[in-house]
C-alpha positions in Angstrom: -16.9 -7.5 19.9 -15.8 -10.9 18.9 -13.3 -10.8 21.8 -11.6 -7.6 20.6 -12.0 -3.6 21.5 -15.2 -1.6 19.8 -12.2 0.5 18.4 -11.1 -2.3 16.3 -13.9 -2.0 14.3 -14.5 1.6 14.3 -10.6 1.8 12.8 -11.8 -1.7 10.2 -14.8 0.8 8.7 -13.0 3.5 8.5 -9.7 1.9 7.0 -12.6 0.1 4.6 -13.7 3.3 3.1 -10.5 5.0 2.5 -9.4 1.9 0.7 -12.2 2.1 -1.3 -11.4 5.0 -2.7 -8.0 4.2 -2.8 -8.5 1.2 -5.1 -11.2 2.5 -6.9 -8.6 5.0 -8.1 -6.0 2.8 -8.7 -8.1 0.5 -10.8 -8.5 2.9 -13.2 -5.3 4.8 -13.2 -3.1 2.7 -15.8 -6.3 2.2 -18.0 -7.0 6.1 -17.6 -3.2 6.8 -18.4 -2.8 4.5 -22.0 -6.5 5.5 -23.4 -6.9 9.2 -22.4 -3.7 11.2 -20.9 -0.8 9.4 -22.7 -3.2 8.3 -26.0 -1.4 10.7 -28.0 2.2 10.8 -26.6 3.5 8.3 -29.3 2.6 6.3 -32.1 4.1 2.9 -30.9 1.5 1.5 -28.2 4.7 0.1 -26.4 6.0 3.5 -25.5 2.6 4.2 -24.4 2.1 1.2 -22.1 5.9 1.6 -20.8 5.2 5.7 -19.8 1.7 5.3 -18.3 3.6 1.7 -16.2 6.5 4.3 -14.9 4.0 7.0 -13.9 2.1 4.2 -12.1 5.2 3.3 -10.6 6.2 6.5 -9.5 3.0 7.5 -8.1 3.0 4.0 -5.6 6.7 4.8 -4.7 5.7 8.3 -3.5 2.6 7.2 -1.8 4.0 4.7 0.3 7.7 6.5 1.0 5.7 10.0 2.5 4.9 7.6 5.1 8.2 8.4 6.9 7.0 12.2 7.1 3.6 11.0 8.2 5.0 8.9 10.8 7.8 11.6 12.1 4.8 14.3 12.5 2.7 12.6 14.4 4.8 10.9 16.5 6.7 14.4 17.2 3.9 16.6 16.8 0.4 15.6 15.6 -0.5 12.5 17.4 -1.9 9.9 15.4 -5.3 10.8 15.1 -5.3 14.3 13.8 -2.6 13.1 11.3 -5.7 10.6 10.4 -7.6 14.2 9.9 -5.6 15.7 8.1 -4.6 13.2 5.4 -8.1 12.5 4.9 -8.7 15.5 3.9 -5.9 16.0 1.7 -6.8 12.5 0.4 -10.3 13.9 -0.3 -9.0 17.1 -2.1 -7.0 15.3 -4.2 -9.2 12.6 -5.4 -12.0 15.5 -6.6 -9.3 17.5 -8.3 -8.2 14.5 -10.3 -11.2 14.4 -11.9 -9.8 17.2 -14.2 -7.1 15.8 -16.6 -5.6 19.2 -16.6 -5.1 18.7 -13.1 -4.2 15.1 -12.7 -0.3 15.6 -11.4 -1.9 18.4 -8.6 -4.5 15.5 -8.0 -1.9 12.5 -7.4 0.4 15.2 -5.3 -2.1 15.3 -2.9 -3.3 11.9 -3.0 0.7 11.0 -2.1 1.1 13.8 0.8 -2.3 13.0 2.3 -2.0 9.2 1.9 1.5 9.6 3.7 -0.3 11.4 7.2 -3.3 8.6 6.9 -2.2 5.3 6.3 1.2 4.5 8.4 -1.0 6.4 11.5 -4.5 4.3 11.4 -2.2 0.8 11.6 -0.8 2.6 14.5 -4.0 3.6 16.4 -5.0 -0.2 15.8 -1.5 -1.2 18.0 -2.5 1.2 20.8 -5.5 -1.0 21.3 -3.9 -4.0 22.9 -0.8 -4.3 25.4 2.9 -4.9 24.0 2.2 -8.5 25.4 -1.3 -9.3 24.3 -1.6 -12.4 21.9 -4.9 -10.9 20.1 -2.9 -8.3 18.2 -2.0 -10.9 15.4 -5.8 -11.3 14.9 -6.7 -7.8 15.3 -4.4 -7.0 12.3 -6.1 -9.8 10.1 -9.5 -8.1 11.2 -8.1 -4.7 10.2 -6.7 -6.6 6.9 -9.9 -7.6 6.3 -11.7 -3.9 6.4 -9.0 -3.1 4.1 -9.6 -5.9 1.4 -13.7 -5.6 1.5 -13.0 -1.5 0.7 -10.7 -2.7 -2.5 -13.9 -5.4 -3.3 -16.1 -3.1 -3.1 -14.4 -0.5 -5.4 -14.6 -3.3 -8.5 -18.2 -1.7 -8.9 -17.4 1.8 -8.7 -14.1 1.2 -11.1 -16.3 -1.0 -13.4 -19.1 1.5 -13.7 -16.5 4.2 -14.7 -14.8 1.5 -17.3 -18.8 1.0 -19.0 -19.4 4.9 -19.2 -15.7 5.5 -20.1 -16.7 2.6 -23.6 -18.4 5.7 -25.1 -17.1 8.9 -23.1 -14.4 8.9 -21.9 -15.4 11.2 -18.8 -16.5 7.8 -17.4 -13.0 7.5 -15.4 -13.5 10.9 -14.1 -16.8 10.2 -12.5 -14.8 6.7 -11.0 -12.1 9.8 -9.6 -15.5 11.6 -7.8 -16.9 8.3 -6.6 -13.7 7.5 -4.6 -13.4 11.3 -3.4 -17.4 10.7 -2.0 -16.0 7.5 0.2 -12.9 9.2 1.7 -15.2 11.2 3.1 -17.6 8.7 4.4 -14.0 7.7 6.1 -13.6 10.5 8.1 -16.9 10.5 8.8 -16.8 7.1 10.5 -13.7 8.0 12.2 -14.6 11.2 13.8 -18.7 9.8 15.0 -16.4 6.1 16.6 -13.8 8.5 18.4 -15.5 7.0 22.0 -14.5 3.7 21.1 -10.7 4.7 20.6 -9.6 5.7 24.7 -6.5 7.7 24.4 -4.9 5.5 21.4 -3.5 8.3 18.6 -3.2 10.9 20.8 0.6 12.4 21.3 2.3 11.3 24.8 2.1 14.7 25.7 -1.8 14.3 25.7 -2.9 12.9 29.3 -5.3 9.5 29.5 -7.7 11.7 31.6 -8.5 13.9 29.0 -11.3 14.0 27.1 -10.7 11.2 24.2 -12.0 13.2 21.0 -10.8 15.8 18.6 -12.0 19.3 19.3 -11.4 22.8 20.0 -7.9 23.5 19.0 -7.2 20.5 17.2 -9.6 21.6 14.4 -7.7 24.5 14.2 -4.5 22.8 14.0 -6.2 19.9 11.5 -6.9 23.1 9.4 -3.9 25.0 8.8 -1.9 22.0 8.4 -4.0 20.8 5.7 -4.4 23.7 3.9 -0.5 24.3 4.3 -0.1 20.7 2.9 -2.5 21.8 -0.4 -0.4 24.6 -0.7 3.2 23.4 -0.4 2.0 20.4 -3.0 0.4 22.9 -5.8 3.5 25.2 -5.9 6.0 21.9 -6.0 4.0 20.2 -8.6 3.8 23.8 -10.3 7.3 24.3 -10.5 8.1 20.6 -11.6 5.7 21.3 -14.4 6.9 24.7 -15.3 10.9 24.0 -15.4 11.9 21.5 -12.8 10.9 18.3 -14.7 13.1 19.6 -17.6 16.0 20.0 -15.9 15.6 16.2 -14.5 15.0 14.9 -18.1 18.5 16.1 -18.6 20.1 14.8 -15.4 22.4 11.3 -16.4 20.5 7.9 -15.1 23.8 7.4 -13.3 23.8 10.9 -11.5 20.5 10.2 -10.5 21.2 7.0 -9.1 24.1 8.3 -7.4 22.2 10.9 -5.4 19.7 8.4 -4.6 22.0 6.2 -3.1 23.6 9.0 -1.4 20.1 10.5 -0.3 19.5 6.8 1.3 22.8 6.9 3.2 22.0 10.0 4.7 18.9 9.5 5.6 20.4 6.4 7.6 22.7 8.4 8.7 20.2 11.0 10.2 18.0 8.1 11.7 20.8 7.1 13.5 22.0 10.4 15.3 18.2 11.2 15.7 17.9 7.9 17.4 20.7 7.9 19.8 18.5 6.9 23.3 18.0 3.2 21.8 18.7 0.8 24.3 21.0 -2.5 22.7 17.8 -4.5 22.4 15.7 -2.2 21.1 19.0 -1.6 18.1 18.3 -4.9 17.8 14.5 -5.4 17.3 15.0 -1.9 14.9 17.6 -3.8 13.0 14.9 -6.8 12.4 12.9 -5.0 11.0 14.5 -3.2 8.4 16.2 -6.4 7.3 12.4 -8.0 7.2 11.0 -5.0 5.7 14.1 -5.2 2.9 12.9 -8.4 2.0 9.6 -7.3 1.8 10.9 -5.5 -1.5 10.7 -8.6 -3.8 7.0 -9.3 -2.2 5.4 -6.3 -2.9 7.6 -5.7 -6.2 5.5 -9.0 -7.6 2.3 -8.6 -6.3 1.6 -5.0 -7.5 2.2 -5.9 -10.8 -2.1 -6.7 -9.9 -2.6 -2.8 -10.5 -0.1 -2.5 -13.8 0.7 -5.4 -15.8 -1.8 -8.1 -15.1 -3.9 -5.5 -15.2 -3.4 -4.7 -18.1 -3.3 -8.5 -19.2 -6.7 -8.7 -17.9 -7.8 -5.8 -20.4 -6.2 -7.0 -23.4 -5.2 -10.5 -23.0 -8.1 -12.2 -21.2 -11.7 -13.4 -22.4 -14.2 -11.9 -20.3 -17.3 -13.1 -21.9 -19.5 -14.7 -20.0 -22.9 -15.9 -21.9 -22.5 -13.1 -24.1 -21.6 -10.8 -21.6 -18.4 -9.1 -21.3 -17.1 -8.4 -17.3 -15.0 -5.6 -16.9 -11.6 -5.9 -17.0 -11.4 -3.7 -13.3 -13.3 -6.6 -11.6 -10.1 -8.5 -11.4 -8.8 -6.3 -9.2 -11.5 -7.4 -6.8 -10.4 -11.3 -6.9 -7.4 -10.6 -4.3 -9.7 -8.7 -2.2 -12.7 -11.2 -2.0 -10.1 -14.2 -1.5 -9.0 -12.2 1.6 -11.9 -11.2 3.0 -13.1 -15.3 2.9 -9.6 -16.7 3.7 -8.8 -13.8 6.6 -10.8 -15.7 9.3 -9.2 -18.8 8.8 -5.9 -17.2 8.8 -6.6 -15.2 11.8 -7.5 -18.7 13.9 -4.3 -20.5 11.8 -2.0 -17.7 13.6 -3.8 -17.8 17.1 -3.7 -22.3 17.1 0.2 -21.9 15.6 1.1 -19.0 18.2 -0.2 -21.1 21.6 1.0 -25.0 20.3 4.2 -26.6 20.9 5.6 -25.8 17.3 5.1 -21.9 16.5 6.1 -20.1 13.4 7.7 -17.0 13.9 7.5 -13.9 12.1 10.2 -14.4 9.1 9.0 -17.7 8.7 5.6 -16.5 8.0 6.6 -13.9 6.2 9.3 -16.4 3.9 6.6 -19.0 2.8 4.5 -16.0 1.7 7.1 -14.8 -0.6 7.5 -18.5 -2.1 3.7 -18.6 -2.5 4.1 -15.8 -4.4 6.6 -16.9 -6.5 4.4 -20.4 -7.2 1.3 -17.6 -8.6 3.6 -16.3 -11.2 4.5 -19.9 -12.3 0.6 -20.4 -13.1 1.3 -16.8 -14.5 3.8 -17.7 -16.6 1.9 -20.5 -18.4 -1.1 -18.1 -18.5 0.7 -15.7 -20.8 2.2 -19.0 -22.9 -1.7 -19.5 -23.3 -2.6 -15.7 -24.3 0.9 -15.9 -26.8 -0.7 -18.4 -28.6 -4.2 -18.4 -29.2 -4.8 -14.5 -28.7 -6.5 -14.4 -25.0 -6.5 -16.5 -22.2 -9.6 -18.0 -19.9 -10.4 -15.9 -16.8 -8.9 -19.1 -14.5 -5.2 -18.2 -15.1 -5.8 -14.9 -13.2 -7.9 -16.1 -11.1 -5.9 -18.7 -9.7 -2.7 -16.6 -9.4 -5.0 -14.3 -7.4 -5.6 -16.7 -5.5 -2.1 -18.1 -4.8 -0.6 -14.4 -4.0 -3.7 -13.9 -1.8 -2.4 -16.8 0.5 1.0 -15.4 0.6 -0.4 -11.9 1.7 -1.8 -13.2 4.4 1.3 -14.8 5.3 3.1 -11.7 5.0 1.4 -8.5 4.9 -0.9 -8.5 8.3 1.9 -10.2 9.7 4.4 -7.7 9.3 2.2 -4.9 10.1 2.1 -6.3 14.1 5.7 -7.0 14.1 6.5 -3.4 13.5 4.2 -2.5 16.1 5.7 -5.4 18.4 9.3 -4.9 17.9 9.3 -0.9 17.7 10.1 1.2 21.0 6.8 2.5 21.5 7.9 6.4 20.7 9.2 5.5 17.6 6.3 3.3 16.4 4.8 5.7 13.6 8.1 6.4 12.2 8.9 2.5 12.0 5.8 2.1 10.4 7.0 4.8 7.8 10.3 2.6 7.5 8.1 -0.6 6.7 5.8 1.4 3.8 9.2 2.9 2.3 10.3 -0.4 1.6 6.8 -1.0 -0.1 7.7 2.5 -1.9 10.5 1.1 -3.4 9.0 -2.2 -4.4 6.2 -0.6 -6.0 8.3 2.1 -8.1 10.2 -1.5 -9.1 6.6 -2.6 -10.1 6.0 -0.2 -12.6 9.5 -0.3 -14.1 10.1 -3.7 -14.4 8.4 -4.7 -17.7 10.4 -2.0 -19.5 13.5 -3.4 -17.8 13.4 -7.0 -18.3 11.8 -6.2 -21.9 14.9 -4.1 -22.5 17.0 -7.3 -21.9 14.0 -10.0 -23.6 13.4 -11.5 -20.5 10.7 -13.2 -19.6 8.9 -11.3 -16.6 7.0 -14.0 -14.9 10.4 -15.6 -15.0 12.1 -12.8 -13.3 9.6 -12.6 -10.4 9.4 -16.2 -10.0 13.2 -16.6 -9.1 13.2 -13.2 -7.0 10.3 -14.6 -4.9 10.9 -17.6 -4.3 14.7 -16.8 -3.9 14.1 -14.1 -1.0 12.0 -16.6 0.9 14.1 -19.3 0.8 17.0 -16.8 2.4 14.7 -15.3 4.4 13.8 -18.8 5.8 17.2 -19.3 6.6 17.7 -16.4 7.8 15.0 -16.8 10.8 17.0 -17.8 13.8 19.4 -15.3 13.9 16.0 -12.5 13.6 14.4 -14.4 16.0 17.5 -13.7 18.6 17.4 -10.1 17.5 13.5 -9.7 18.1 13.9 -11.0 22.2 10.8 -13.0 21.9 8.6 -10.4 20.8 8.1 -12.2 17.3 
């Protein structure tokens, strides 16, 4: 189809429905957090805004850093695909439970843990597809991009339908948690029906290519009791947090806590390195490019997320949304990134492919550099948005819009990008758990996304100044920085 595998697009529908319930949940989350869980938790709207931010924060960092534990499962033990299974159905669990707000940490627990298995895994299936050495992948991964961005369009409606009930009740935001529960399991619906299309790709190397190509018999059984196991490790953690651990964190120093995480980051180093000790030189080296690439890819991701927190929140607030009398929901915003990708993704995708075979290619950090500094030019028209909102109240809809627009470009000069790379440049039995390196690095950029109002508020700075000289900054050094990664990635980049 389109000069690409059938699997492609089986993995593009199914990616597209788990992301819609993925961003019809996150649409609502922050909005869900300052005007029903956290409405009473202070009289000063600031405190409110900077707890239910944090949470938000929090909540990204965990979902994206259990991708190392996705990725070290299947590649050791699961396979790919039934890791697909069972964080689906995690996922699922935890979406319908979080439509109690007495449940809503036991809800985003399992969101995190299922999330983890699911989304490092289906990036990998997509890699198995092609050769080490086929030029399509770069497209394929702006295809998949695609599925992914017409899932978080689509979940405007379903977040905006819970933000018009949730006017006068505010069980509205609840019904938006069971709508996105209903398409994860359209998901794994998809998935398990297109499993003919997939050949051996997500299967563990154990597994041989004569086998029958589908999940059955014993898998099932082994989908099962892992995700059960799963549900029950994250209820008794989330359990004891609430009962006494969390407590005992409150009281911990900030500097302790730092501390240990440092330490906890050096050791985890540390064991990735004695774990990891049948590397050849150059494959030290292509591992080496990309943690430095997905480093830097914590001042991207750090900016753009503030779509789901603040500029979210701007949009709620801040903006006029009438239009001839009628007033759009504020959640439809976050379906302006999505819609910009899924009309500029094509073009991209032939951009890449007419770059890659001329004379004068880009390479991977280049890419990845000018996408940051695109960035970085959004939160300029950002920063004159706000100026406009300071002074007369609320801003037009075109400030938002146009920043969407900008930080759309650099996505897809950066995001589908670096997903092949770490596909490219990993040794092929360590490819899920380099994937999990590449989303920990988003972790930590989307933990910095919730916390970095309160942070340069603390010090009255200006935000949209802040991420306007950390983006642009990073891709200027990562643009110098491109010859000596394209020496460590032997051509494969």
């Amino acid at each position: 189809m389109f000069g690409h595998p059938k699997g492609l697009f089986i993995l593009f529908m199914t990616e597209m429905w788990e992301r819609f319930s993925f961003y019809t949940m996150r649409a609502i989350l922050v909005l869900y957090l300052t005007g029903v869980i956290f409405v009473n938790y202070s009289a000063d709207p600031q405190i409110i805004r900077n707890h239910a931010l944090e949470i938000y924060g929090i909540y990204l960092l965990l979902v994206y850093i259990s991708g190392l534990a996705g990725g070290y499962f299947a590649d050791k033990v699961l396979g790919s695909r039934k890791a697909i299974f069972v964080g689906g159905l995690v996922m699922g669990t935890g979406l319908f439970v979080m439509a109690s707000p007495e449940l809503i940490y036991y809800g985003l627990g399992l969101i995190i843990t299922g999330n983890g298995f699911f989304k490092p895994n289906i990036s990998t299936i997509v890699s198995g597809l092609y050769s080490q050495d086929d030029k399509r992948r770069d497209g394929a991964f702006t295809i998949f991009y695609m599925g992914i961005n017409i899932g978080a369009f689509i979940a405007i409606f379903s977040a905006g339908y819970a933000e018009g009930i949730a006017k006068t009740n505010p069980w509205g935001w609840n019904i938006g948690f069971i709508i996105a529960g209903i398409g994860m399991i359209i998901s794994l619906i998809i998935f398990y029906i297109g499993q003919k299309h997939l050949g051996s790709a997500g299967f563990p190397p154990s597994r041989q290519i004569t086998e029958k190509t589908k999940i059955e018999g014993r898998d099932w059984s082994d989908i099962a009791l892992w995700a059960v196991g799963m549900i029950v490790v994250v209820v008794a953690v989330v359990f004891a947090w609430s009962a006494f651990l969390g407590s005992i964190w409150d009281m911990v120093p900030g500097i302790i806590k730092l501390a240990g995480g440092i330490g906890l980051i050096i050791a985890a180093l540390g064991g990735f390195v004695v774990t990891n000790r049948d590397n050849t030189r150059e494959e030290w080296e292509r591992i080496i490019s990309i943690v430095i690439l997905s480093l830097f890819v914590i001042f991207f991701w750090a900016g753009f997320e503030q779509a789901g927190g603040t500029m979210n929140l701007f949009a709620y607030e801040q903006t006029d949304r009438h239009i001839l009398g009628w007033e759009m929901p504020a959640t439809w915003f976050q379906g302006v990134n999505p819609l910009f990708i899924v009309l500029l993704a094509p073009l991209f995708s032939m951009l890449w492919n007419r770059l890659d075979r001329s004379r004068f290619p880009i390479s991977t950090p280049a890419k990845m550099g000018i996408g940051m500094i695109v960035l970085g030019i959004g939160f300029v028209v950002m920063y004159f948005g706000q100026g406009v909102a300071d002074e007369f109240g609320k801003a037009g809809m075109g400030w938002l819009v146009a920043v969407y627009l900008l930080h759309t470009i650099g996505e897809l000069c950066l995001s589908p990008i670096g997903l092949s790379m770490v596909t490219k440049l990993s040794p092929v039995r360590r490819v899920s758990l380099m994937m999990g390196v590449w989303f920990a690095c988003t972790a930590i950029a989307d933990y910095l996304s919730g916390r970095l109002e309160a942070i340069v508020h603390h010090f009255g700075i200006s935000l949209w100044a802040t991420l306007i000289a950390t983006s642009v900054g990073a891709g200027i050094i990562l643009i110098m920085l491109t010859p000596m990664l394209k020496k460590w990635m032997h051509g494969k980049a």
